[in-house]
NUFI-326115 format. One line per field, with one value per residue (C-alpha): x, y, z; chain; residue number from 1. Coordinates in Angstrom, 1 decimal, always signed. Example, Ala and Ser with C-alpha at 12.3 -4.5 7.8 and 13.67 -1.06 7.14 Angstrom:
BEGIN
X c(+12.3|+13.7)
Y c(-4.5|-1.1)
Z c(+7.8|+7.1)
voro c(A|A)
nufi c(1|2)
# end
This chain:
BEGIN
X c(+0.0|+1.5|+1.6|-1.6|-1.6|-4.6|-4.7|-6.6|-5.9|-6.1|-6.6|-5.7|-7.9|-5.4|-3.0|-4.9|-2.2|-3.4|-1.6|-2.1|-0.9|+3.0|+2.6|+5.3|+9.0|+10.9|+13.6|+10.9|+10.6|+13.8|+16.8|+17.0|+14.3|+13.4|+13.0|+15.7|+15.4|+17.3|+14.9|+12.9|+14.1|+11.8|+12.9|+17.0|+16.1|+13.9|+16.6|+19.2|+16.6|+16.1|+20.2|+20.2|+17.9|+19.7|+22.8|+21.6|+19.2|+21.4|+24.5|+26.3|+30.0|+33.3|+33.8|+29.8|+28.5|+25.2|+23.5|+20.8|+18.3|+17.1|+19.0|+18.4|+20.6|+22.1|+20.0|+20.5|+23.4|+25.8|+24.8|+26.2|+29.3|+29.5|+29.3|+32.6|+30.4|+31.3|+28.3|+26.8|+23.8|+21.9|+20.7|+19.2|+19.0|+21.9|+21.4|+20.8|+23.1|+26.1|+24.6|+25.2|+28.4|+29.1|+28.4|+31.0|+28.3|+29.8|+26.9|+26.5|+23.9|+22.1|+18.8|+18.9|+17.8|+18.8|+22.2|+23.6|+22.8|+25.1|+28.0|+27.2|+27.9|+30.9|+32.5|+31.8|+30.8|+27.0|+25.6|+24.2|+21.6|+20.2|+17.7|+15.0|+12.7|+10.0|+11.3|+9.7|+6.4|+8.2|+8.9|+7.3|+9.2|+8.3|+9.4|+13.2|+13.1|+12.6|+15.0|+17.7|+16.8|+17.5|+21.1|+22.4|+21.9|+24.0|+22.5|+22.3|+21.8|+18.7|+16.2|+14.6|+11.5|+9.4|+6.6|+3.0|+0.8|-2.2|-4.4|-4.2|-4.7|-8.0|-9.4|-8.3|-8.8|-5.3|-6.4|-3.6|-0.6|-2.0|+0.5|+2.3|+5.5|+3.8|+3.4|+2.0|+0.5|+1.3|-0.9|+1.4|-0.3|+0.4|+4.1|+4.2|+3.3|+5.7|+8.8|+8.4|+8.9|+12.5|+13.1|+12.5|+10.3|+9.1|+9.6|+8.6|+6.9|+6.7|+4.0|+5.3|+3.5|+5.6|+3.4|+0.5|+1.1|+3.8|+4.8|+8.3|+9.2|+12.6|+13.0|+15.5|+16.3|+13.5|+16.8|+17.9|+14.2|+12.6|+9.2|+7.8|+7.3|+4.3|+3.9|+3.3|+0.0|-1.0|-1.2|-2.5|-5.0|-6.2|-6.1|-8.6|-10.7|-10.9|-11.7|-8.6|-8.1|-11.1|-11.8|-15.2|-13.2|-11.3|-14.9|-15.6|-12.2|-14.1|-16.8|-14.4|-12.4|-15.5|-16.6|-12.7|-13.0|-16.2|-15.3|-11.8|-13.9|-16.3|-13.6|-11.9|-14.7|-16.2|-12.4|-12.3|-16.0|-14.9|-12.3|-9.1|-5.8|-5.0|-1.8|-0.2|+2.9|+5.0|+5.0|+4.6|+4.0|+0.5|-0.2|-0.2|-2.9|-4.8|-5.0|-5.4|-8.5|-10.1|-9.3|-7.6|-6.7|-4.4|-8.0|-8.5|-4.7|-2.3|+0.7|+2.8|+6.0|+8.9|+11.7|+13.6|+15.1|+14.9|+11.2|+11.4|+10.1|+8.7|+4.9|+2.9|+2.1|-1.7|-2.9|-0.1|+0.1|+3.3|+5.9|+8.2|+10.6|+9.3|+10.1|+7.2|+4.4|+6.4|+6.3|+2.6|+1.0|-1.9|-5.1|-4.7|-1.7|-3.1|-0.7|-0.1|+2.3|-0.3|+1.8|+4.7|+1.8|+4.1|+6.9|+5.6|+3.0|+6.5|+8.1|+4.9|+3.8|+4.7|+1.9|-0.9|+1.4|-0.8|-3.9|-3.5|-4.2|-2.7|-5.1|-4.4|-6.6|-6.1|-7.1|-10.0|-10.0|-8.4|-6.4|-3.7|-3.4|-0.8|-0.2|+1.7|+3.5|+1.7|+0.1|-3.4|-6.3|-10.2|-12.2|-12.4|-15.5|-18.3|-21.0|-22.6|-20.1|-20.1)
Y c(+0.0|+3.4|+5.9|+8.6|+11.7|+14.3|+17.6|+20.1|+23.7|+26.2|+29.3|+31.4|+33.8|+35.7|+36.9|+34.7|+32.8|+30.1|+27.0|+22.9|+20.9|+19.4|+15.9|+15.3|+16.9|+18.5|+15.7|+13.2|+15.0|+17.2|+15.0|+12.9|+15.2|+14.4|+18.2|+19.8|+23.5|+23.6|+21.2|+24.8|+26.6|+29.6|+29.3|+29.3|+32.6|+33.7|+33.5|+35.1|+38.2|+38.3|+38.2|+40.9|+43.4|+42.1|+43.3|+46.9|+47.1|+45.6|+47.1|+44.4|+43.7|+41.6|+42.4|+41.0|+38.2|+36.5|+33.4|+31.5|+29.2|+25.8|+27.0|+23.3|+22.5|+25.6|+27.5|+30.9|+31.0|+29.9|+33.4|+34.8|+33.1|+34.0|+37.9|+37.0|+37.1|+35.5|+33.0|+30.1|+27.9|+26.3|+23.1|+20.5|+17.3|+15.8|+14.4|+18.2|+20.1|+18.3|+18.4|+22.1|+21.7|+19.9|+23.2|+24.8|+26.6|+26.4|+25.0|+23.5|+20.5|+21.7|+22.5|+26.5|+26.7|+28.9|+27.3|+26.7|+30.4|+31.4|+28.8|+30.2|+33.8|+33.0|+31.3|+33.1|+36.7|+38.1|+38.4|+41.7|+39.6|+36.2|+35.0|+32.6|+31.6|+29.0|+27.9|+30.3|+28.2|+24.9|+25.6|+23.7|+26.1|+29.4|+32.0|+29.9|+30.5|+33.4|+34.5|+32.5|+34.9|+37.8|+36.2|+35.7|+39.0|+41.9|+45.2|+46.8|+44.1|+42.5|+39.7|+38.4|+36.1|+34.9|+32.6|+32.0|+34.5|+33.1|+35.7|+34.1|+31.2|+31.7|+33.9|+31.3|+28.2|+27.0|+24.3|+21.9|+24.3|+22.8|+19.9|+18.9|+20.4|+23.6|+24.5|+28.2|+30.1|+34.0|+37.2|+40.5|+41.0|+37.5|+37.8|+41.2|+39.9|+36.6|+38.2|+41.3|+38.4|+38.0|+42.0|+42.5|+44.5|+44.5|+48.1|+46.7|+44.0|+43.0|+40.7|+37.9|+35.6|+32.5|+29.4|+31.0|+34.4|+34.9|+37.7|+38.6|+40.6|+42.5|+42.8|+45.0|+44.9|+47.0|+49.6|+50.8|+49.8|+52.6|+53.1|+51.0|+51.7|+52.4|+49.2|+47.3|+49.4|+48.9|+45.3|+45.4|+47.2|+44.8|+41.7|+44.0|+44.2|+40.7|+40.1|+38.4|+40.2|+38.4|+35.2|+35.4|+36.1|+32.6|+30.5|+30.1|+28.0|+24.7|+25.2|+26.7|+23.3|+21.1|+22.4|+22.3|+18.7|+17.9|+19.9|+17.9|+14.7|+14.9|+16.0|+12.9|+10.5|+11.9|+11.3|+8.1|+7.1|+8.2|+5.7|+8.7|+7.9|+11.0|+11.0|+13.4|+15.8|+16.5|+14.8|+17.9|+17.9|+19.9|+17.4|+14.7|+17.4|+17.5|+13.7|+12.6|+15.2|+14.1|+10.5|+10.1|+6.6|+5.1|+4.5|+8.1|+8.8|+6.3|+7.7|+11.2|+11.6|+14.0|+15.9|+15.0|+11.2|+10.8|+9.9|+7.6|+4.3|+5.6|+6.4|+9.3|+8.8|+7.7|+7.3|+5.2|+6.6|+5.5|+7.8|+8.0|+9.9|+12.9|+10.9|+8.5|+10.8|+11.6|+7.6|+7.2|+10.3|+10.2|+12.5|+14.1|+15.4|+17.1|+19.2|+18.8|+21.8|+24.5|+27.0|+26.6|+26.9|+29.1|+27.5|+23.5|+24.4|+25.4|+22.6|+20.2|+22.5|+19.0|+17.2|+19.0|+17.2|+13.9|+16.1|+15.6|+18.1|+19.6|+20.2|+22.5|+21.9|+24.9|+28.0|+26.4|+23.3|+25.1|+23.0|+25.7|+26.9|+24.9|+25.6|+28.9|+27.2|+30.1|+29.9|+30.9|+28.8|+28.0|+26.0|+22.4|+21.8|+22.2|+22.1|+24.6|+26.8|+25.9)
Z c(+0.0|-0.7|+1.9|+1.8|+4.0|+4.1|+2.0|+4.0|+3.2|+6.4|+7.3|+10.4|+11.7|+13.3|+10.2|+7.2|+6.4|+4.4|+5.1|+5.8|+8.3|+8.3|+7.7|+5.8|+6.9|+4.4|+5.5|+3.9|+0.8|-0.2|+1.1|-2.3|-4.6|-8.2|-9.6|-11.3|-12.2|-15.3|-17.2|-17.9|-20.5|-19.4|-15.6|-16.4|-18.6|-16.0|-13.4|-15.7|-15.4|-12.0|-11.6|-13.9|-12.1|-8.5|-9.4|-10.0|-7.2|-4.7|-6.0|-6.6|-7.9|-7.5|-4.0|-3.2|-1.9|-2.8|-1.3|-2.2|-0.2|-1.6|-4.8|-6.8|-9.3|-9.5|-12.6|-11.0|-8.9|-12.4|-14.0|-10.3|-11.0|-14.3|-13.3|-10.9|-7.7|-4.5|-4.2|-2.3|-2.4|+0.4|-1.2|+1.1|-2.0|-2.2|-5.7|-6.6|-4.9|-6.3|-10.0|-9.0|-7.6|-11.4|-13.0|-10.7|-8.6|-4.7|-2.7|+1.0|+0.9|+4.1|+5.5|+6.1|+10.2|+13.0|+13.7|+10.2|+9.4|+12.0|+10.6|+7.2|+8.7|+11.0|+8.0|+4.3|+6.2|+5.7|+2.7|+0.4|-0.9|-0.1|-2.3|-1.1|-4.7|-4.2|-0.9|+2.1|+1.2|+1.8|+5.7|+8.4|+11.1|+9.3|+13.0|+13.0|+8.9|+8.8|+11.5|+9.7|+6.6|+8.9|+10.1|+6.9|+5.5|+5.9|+7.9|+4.7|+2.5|+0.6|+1.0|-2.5|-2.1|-4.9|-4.3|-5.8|-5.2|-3.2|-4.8|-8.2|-6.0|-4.8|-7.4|-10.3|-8.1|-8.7|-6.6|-8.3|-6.2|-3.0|-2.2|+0.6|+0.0|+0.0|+4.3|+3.4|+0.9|+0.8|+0.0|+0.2|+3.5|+5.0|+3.5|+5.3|+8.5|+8.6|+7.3|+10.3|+13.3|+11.8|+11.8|+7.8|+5.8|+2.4|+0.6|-3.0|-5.0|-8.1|-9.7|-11.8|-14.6|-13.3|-11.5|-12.3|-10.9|-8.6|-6.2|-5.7|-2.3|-1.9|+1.8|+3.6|+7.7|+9.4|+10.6|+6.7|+5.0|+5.3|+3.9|+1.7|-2.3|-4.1|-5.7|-2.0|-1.0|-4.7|-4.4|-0.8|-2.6|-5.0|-2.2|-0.3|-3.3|-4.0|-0.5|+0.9|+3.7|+5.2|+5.8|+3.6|+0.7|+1.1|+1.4|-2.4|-3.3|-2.8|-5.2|-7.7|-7.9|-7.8|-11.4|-13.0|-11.7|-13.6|-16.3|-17.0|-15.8|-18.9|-21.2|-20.7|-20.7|-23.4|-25.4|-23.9|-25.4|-28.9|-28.8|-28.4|-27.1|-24.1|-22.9|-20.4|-20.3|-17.3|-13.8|-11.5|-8.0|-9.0|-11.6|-8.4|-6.6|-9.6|-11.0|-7.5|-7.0|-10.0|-9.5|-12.9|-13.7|-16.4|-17.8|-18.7|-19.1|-20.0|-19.4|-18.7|-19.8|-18.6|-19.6|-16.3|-16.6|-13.2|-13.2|-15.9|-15.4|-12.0|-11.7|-10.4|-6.5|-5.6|-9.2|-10.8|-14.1|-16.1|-16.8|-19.6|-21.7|-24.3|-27.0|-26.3|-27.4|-30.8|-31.1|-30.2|-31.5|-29.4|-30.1|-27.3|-24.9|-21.7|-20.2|-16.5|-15.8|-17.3|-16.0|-18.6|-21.4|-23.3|-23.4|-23.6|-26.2|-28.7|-27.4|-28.8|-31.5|-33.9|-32.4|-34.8|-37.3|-36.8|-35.3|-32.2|-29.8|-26.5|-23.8|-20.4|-17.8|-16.0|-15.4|-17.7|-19.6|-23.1|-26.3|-27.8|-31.1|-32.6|-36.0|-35.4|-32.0|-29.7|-26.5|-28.2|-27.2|-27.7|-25.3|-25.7|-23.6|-25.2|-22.0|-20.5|-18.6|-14.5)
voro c(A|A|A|A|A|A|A|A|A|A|A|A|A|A|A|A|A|A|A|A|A|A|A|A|A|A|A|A|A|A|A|A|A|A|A|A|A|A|A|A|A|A|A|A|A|A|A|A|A|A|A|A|A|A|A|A|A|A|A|A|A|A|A|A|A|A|A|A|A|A|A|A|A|A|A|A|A|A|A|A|A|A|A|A|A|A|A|A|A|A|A|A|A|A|A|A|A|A|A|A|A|A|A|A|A|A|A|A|A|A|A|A|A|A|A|A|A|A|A|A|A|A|A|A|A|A|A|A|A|A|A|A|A|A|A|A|A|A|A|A|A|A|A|A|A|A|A|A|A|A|A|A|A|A|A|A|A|A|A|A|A|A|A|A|A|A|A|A|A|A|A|A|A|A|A|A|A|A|A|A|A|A|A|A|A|A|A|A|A|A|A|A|A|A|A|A|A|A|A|A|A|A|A|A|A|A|A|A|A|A|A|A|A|A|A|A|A|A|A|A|A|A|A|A|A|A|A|A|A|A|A|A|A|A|A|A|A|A|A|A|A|A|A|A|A|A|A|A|A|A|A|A|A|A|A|A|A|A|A|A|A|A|A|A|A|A|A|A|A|A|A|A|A|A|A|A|A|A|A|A|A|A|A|A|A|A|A|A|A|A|A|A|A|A|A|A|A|A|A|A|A|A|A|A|A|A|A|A|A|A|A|A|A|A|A|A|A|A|A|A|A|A|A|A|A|A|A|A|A|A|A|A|A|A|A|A|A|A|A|A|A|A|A|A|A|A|A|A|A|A|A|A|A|A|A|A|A|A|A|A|A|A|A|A|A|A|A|A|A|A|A|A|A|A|A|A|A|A|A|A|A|A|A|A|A|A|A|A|A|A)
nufi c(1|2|3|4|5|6|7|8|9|10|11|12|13|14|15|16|17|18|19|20|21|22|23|24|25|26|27|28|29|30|31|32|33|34|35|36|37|38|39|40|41|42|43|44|45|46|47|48|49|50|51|52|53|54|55|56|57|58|59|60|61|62|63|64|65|66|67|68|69|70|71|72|73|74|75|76|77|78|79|80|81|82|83|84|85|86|87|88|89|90|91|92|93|94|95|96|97|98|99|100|101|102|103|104|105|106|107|108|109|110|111|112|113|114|115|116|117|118|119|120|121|122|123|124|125|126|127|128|129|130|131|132|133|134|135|136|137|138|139|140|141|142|143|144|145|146|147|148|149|150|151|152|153|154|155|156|157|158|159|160|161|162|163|164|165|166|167|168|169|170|171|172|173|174|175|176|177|178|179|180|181|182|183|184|185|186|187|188|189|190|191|192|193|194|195|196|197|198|199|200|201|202|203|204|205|206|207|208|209|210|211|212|213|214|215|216|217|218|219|220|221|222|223|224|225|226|227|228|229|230|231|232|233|234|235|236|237|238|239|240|241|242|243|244|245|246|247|248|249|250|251|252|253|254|255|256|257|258|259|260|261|262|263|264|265|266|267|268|269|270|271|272|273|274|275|276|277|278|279|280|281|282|283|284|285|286|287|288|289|290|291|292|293|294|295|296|297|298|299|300|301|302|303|304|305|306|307|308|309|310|311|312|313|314|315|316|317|318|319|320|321|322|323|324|325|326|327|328|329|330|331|332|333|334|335|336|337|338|339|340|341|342|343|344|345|346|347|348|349|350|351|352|353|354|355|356|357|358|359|360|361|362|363|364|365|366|367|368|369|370|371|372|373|374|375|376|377|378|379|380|381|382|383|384|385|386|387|388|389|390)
# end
């Protein structure tokens, strides 16, 4: 029997942090960890960006230092090194942190807490900016985190944090972000509130289009932050507005993911009733939340494949769907190809553009069930479903 823990999103009345219980430790999941952030093409460019804009906000230059949390396989921290920057990444998978140590990134395979912040410090000096992307929702012990944040920073340094944006969230019903690697899930006022019990502040934000909409906070020790730019009260602004900083405004989610259930459900049995061949592409952890939510079988999927070879031959958790290398689909050409990690739509529908070739069809489930233009390789859609709207 495979292991099956409970999936209950949370909110607190106090600060509405919306979060689910730690059932699983990040020692279960991260210490020998199957994602690897350089198999995106659009998140290595991304990350060249963001180093790009870092550099000039923070000020930084050969005499620098720059240190990343959970920093993977190294995608961002190489462009640091290739600017000549004193760098170092936290990485807590040891499969991943020495494939990062192979591209000549320096790296400690380590879990970032209280006391290991203070080694870090004692030993390589603080840093001017310590970046912390897609990680400050992974933490069980968010207080000790975030004071560890605080320790390895410099008094007039710069905290970067980028994580998905719970307002796309609820207003979208990403439902499929919900999974047990994710502890917390972060408004602009929730994020304000968590980072201040380690002594930082936000004084700007930027909204991003990665995992569905994404926030990224620079944060600044509360002694040189000062106050706070423009763009923070605009987007406390628009989480008023759409009602998140209530509790009411939190209380529709659960409808919201009851119709993209049906709605996929339907899709697929109707395929499956005209005698199509659906296949998947991509093994995400959100394509787990989804399949398993839906309760999609190899009888309505037959198998997913992945760019990362690590998961090949393995099978997706709960709903044991096969998993196999890209190649397969070209091989197969199946009618349809539905597309777990929506959020790359962009780049994945380029990447599969050949698959009108046959006339097959690629298929996003989310934000709405959509199949993408392919003859011109763009991102363009039309709705599949043909039912009423829910």
């Amino acid at each position: 029997m495979e292991p099956t823990y409970p999936l209950h999103l949370r909110i607190c009345h106090d600060c509405l942090l919306l979060q689910i219980p730690a059932l699983i430790t990040p020692e279960d999941t991260f210490t020998d960890y199957a994602y690897y952030s350089s198999y995106s093409d659009s998140w290595v460019t991304h990350a060249r960006a963001f180093v790009d804009e870092a550099v000039g906000r923070a000020g930084l230059g050969a005499d620098s230092f720059v240190v990343e949390v959970a920093s993977n396989d190294g995608y961002l921290l190489q462009h640091v090194v290739a600017r000549n920057i004193r760098c170092l990444g936290i990485e807590p998978s040891v499969n991943v942190s020495e494939a990062a140590r192979e591209k000549g990134v320096p790296t400690e395979t380590a879990f970032l807490d209280e006391k290991f912040a203070h080694q870090t410090t004692d030993k390589h000096g603080p840093a001017d900016l310590v970046v912390a992307n897609n990680v400050y929702a992974h933490i069980p012990d968010l207080l000790g985190f975030t004071r560890s944040l605080r320790t390895l920073v410099a008094d007039d340094g710069w905290v970067s944090i980028e994580v998905h944006h719970a307002l796309n969230l609820i207003t979208l019903c990403q439902f499929d972000t919900i999974y047990h690697e994710h502890f917390q899930y972060y408004t602009v006022h929730s994020a304000i509130r968590a980072l201040a019990t380690g002594g930082l502040t936000v004084v700007d934000v930027e909204l991003l289009p990665t995992h569905g909409g994404s926030i990224r906070l620079w944060a600044r020790p509360d002694d040189v932050a000062g106050a706070p730019g423009p763009r923070v009260a605009e987007v406390l602004e628009t989480e008023r507005a759409a009602g998140l900083h209530t509790i009411e405004g939190y209380l529709g989610m659960q409808a919201g993911a009851d119709g993209i259930r049906t709605e996929l459900l339907t899709f697929l049995l109707r395929e499956r009733a005209a005698g199509h061949r659906v296949v998947g592409y991509g093994a995400p952890g959100k394509g787990n939340t989804l399949l398993n939510y839906c309760g999609i079988r190899p009888d309505l999927l037959e198998y997913t494949v992945d760019r990362n070879p690590y998961k090949h031959g393995r099978f997706t958790p709960g709903t044991r769907i096969p998993i196999h290398s890209p190649e397969r689909i070209d091989a197969d050409r199946p009618d349809v190809v539905v597309v777990l990690p929506w959020n790359l739509e962009t780049e994945i529908t380029a990447q599969l553009a050949h698959v009108a070739d046959w006339g097959g069809r690629l298929v996003y489930p989310l934000p709405r069930l959509h199949t993408a233009e392919l003859s011109s390789a763009t991102s363009e859609s039309e709705s599949v479903f043909t039912g009423a709207p829910l």
